[in-house]
C-alpha positions in Angstrom: 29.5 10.1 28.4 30.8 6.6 27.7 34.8 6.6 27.2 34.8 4.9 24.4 32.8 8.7 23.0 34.6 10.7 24.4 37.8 9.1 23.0 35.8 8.7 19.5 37.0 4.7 19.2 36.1 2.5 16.1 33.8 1.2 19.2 31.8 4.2 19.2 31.8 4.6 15.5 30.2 0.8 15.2 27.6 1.7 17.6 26.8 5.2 16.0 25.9 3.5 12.8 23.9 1.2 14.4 20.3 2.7 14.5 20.5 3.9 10.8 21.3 0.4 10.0 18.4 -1.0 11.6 16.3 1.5 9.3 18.5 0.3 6.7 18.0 -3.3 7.5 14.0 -2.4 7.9 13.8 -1.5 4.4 15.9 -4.2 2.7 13.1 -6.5 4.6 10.2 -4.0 2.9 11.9 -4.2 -0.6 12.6 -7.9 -0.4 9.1 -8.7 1.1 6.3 -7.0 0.4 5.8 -7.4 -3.0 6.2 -11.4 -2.4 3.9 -11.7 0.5 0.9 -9.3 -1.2 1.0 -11.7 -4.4 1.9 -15.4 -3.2 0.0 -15.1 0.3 -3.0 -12.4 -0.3 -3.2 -12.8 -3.7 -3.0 -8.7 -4.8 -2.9 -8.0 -8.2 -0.2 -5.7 -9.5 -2.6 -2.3 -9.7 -3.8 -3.2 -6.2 0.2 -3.7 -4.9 0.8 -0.4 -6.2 -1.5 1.6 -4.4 -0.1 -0.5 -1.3 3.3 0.7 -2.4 2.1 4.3 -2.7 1.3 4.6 1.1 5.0 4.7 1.9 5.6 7.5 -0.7 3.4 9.7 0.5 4.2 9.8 4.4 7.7 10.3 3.0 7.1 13.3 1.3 6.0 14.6 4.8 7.9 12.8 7.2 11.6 13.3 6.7 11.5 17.4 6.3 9.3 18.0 8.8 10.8 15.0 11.7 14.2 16.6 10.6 13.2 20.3 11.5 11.6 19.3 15.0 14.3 16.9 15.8 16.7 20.1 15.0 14.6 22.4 18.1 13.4 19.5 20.7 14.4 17.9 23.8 13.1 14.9 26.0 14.1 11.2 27.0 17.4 12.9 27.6 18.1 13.7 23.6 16.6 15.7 20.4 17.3 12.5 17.8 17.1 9.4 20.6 13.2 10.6 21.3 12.6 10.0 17.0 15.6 7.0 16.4 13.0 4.5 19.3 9.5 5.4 18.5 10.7 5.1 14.6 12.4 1.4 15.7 9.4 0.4 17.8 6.8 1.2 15.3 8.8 -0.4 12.1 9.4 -3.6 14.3 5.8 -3.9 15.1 5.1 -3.8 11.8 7.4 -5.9 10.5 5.8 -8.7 12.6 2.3 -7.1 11.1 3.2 -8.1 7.5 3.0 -11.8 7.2 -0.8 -11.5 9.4 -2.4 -8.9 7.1 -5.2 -11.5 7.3 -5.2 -11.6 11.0 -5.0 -7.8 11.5 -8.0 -7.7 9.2 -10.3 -9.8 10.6 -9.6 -8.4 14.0 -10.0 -5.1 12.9 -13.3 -5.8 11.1 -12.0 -3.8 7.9 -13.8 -5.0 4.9 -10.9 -4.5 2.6 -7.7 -6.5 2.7 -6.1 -3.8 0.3 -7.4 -1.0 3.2 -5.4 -2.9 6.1 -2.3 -3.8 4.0 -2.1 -0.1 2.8 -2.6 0.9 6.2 0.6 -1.6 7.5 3.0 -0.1 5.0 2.1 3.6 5.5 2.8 2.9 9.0 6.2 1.1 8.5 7.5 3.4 5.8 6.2 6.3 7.9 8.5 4.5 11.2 11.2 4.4 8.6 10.8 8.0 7.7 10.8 9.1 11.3 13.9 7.2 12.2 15.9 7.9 8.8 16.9 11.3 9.1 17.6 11.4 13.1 19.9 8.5 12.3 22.3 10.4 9.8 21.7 13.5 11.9 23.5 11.8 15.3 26.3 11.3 13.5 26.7 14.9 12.7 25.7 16.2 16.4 28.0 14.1 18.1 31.2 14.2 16.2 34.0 16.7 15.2 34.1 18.5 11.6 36.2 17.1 9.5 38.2 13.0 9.4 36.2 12.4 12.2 33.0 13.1 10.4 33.5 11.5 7.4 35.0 8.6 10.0 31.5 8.6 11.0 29.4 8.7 7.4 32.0 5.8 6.0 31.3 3.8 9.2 27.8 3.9 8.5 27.8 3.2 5.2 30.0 0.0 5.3 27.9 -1.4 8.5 24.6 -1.0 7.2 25.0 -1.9 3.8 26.9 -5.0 5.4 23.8 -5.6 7.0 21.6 -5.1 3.9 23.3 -7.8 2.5 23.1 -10.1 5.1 19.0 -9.1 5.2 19.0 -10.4 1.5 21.5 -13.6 2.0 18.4 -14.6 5.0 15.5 -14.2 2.5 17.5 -16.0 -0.4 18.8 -19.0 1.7 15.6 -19.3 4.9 13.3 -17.5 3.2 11.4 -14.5 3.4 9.0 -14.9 6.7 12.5 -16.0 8.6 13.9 -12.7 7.3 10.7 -11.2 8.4 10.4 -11.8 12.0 14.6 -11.8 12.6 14.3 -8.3 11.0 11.5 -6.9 13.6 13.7 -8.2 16.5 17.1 -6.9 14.9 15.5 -3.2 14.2 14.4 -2.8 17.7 17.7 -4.1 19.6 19.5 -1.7 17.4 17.7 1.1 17.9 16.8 1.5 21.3 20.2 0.1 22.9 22.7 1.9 20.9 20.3 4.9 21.6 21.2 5.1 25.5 24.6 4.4 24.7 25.1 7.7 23.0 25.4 10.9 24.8 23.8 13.9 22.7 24.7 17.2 23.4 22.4 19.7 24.5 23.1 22.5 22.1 23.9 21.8 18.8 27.1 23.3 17.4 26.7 26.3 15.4 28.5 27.4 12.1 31.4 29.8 12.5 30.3 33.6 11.0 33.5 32.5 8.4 31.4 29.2 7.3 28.5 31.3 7.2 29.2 33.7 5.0 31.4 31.3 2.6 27.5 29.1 2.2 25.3 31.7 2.5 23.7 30.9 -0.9 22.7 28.5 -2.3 23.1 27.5 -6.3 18.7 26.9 -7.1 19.8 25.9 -10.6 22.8 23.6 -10.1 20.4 22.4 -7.5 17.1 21.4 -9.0 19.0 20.2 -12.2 20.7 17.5 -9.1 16.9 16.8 -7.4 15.3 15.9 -11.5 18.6 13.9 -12.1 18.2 11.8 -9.4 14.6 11.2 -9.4 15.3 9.6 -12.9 17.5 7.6 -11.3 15.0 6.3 -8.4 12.5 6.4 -10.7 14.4 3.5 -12.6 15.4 1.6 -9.3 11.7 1.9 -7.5 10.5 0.1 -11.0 12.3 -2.7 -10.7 12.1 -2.7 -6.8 8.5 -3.0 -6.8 7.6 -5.3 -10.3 10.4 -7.6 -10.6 8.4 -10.1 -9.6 6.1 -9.9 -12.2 9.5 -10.3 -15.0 10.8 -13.5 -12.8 6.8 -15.3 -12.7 6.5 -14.9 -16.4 10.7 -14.9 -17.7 12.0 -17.8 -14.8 10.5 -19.1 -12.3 6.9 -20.0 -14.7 4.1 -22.5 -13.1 2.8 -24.6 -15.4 -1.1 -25.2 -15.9 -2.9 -27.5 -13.5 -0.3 -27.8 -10.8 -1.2 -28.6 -7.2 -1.2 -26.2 -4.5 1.7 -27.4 -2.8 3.4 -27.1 -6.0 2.4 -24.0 -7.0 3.9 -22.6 -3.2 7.3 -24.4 -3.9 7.5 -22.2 -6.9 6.2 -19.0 -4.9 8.8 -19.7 -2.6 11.4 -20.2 -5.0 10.7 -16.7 -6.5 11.2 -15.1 -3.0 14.2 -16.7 -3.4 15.6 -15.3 -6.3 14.1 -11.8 -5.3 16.4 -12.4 -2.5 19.6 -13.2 -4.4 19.1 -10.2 -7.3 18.9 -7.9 -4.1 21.3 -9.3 -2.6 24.1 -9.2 -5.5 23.0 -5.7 -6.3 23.3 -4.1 -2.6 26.7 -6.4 -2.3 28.5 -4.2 -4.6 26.4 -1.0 -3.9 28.3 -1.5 -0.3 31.6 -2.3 -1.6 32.0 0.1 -4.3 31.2 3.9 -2.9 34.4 3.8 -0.9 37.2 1.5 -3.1 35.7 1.8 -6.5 33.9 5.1 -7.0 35.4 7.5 -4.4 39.4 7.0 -6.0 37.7 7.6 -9.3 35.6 10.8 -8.3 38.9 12.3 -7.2 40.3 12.2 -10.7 37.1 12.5 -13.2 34.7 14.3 -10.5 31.3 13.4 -9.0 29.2 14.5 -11.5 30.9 12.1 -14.2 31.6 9.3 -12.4 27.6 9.4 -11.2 26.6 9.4 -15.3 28.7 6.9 -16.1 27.8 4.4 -13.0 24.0 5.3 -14.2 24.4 4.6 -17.8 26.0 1.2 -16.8 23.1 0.6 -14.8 20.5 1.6 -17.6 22.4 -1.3 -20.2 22.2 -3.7 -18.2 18.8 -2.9 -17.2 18.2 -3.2 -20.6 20.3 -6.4 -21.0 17.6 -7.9 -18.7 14.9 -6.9 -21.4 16.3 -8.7 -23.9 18.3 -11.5 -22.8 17.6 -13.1 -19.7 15.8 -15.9 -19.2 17.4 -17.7 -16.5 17.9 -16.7 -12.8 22.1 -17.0 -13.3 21.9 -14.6 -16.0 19.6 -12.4 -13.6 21.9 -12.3 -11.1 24.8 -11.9 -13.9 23.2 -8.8 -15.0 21.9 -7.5 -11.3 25.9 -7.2 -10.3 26.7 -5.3 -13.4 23.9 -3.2 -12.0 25.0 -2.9 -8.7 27.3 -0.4 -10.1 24.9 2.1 -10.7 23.0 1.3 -7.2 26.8 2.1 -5.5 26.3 5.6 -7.3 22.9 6.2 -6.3 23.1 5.4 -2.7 26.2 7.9 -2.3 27.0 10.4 -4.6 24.1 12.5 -5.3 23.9 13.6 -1.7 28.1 14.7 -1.9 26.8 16.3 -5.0 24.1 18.2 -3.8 25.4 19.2 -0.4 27.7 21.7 -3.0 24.9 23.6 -4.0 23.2 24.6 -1.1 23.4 27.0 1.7 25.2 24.6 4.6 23.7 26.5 7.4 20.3 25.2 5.9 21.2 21.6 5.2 19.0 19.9 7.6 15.9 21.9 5.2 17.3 21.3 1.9 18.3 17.5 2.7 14.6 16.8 3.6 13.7 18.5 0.1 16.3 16.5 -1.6 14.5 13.3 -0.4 11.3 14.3 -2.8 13.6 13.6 -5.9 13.5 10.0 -4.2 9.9 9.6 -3.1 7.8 11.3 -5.8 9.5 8.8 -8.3 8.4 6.1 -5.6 4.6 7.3 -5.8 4.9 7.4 -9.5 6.0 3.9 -9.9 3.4 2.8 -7.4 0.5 4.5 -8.6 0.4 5.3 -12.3 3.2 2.1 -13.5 0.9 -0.7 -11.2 -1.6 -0.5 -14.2 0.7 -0.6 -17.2 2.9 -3.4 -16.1 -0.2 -5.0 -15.0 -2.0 -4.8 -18.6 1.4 -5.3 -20.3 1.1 -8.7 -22.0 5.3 -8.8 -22.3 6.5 -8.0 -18.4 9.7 -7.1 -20.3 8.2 -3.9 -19.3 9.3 -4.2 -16.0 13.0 -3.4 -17.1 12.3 -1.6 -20.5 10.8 1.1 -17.7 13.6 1.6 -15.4 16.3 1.1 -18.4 14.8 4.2 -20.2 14.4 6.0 -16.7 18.1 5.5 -16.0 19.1 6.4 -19.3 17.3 9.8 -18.9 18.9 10.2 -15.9 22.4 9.9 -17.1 22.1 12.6 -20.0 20.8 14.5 -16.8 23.7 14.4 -15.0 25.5 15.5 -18.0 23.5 19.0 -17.3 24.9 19.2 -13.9 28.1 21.0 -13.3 30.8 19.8 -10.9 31.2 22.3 -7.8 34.2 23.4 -6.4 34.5 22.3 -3.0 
């Protein structure tokens, strides 16, 4: 075990966050990119994105609980989570560097369909992100105290890789989004599989006390489920504008005009990467800063619960503020900040929220089930909402969608009682 462990310095704390970073940072590139490159470079229609962007969904829905439970009762390459944190960082690199050849991969492959191959390519990445996601937070847990130190550890990750997730979108907006692409595959492997080896796991996990386990030895199903349909409003809103906002900036902002050359009509293309990159970037830029200096001091006075509904409903007007006002990219990113408040909520206090409800010796089980309140929203968006946005002559749609969404989700919350600690 490496000193700097063993005497649990900020050191140590920067390299434990690293490899859920790089699954952080994998995704920021997924969000930013994928949409873009299946439009401008393959030419997708909306429908057809959608069912790519249903792929990921659905190995989600698998992934997380199960990987979390094996990773709980396995051990080889000299760990239970290192084995799950490198395959995951190999296979999303790999595919990373798959995303911008989609063409390539298809005519090597001899698969007739270009939709087949590109669906194929983000099932695999998201499934790589899946994999990784949960062993990442998990680390954290095995390898540090109860208690400051813990919470030392979750804060550390939080601030590094939403850092990072800024930094992914600040590469799209200023070098574009095939830059961000193949800097991304090479980041996600370096900090997975070296930070990996520089953490010693231990070989038994630490048990609850009988005291702990008797004090969470039930767990609230109502306070519960009323959390998991909450929060899927929330994602539900979010994964809307995640996947579509390039149709809103195509026909709102950034328009081509009619009989344009095709140099011309890729300077646009490139400029609405461009702006994807900058909304994403304002909005993750406060969702990093504001869990811990904004939201946290004012959970402590006015509780979780109300401090999530009210970042929500914040994020539903100005969703809706993009309906009806916006027609310029600086009023897009004026209104993205406003709804980086509601991201800062989203990202953070739902799982504090939950984790109050549940029996704690069962966490590992009821985190994984947690995550279908985030993916089944994603497999709604991306299967059923392709065609209406798509048919929709107004793409107004786009945020009309996840305003309503996020304003469901806040009278939600309002159903949700605060839990005593």
């Amino acid at each position: 075990m490496l000193n700097i462990q063993k005497k649990l310095t900020n050191l140590f704390y920067l390299i434990l966050s690293l490899p859920a970073t790089a699954m952080g940072f994998a995704l920021s590139i997924q969000i930013s990119a994928l949409s873009w490159i299946l439009i401008t470079k393959f030419n997708l229609d909306l429908h057809e994105m959608g069912f790519v962007w249903a792929a990921g969904p659905i190995a989600g829905l698998i992934a997380q609980p199960i990987v979390g439970l094996i990773s709980d009762n396995v051990w080889f390459w000299g760990g239970r989570r290192r084995p799950f944190i490198i395959i995951g960082g190999v296979l999303a690199s790999l595919m990373l560097l798959s995303l911008p050849n989609i063409d390539v991969i298809q005519k090597i492959t001899g698969i007739e369909s270009l939709v087949a191959v590109a669906m194929i390519i983000a099932l695999t990445l998201d499934l790589s992100i899946n994999v990784s996601f949960n062993p990442t937070r998990s680390i954290i847990a095995d390898v540090t105290p109860e208690g400051e130190a813990r919470t030392k550890g979750y804060t550390w990750m939080q601030t590094i890789s939403g850092s990072f997730g800024v930094l992914a979108y600040a590469i799209g907006a200023i070098f574009g989004n095939y830059l961000l692409i193949y800097f991304g595959s090479i980041l996600v492997l370096i900090l997975t599989i070296i930070p990996s080896f520089m953490i010693e796991e231990k070989r038994q996990l630490q048990s609850l006390t009988e005291e702990e386990l008797d004090s969470s030895s039930s767990t609230n199903w109502i306070e519960y489920l009323k959390t998991n349909f909450a929060n899927a409003f929330s994602w539900l809103g979010v994964q809307t504008m995640f996947v579509f906002i390039i149709a809103f900036i195509a026909q709102k902002i950034n328009i081509k005009p009619e009989g344009i050359s095709q140099a011309e009509i890729e300077g646009i293309d490139k400029i609405t990467g461009q702006i994807i990159s900058i909304s994403f970037l304002i909005l993750n830029a406060v969702g990093a800063i504001l869990p811990k200096f904004v939201l946290q001091p004012i959970a402590k006075k006015i509780g979780r619960v109300k401090t999530q509904m009210v970042s929500v409903a914040v994020m539903s007007l100005a969703y809706f503020g993009i309906t009806f006002f916006v027609r310029s990219s600086e009023m897009l990113y004026l209104f993205m900040a406003i709804a980086g408040i509601g991201w800062a909520a989203i990202v953070s206090l739902p799982f504090a929220i939950m984790s109050e409800t549940v029996n704690k010796a069962k966490m590992g089980f009821f985190m994984g089930m947690f995550n279908l309140s985030i993916v089944i929203p994603q497999l709604i968006v991306s299967s059923f909402f392709g065609k209406v946005i798509e048919n929709s002559i107004d793409k107004n749609i786009v945020f009309l969608i996840s305003g309503i969404s996020l304003a469901i989700s806040s009278v939600l919350w309002l159903t949700v009682k605060e839990q005593k600690a």
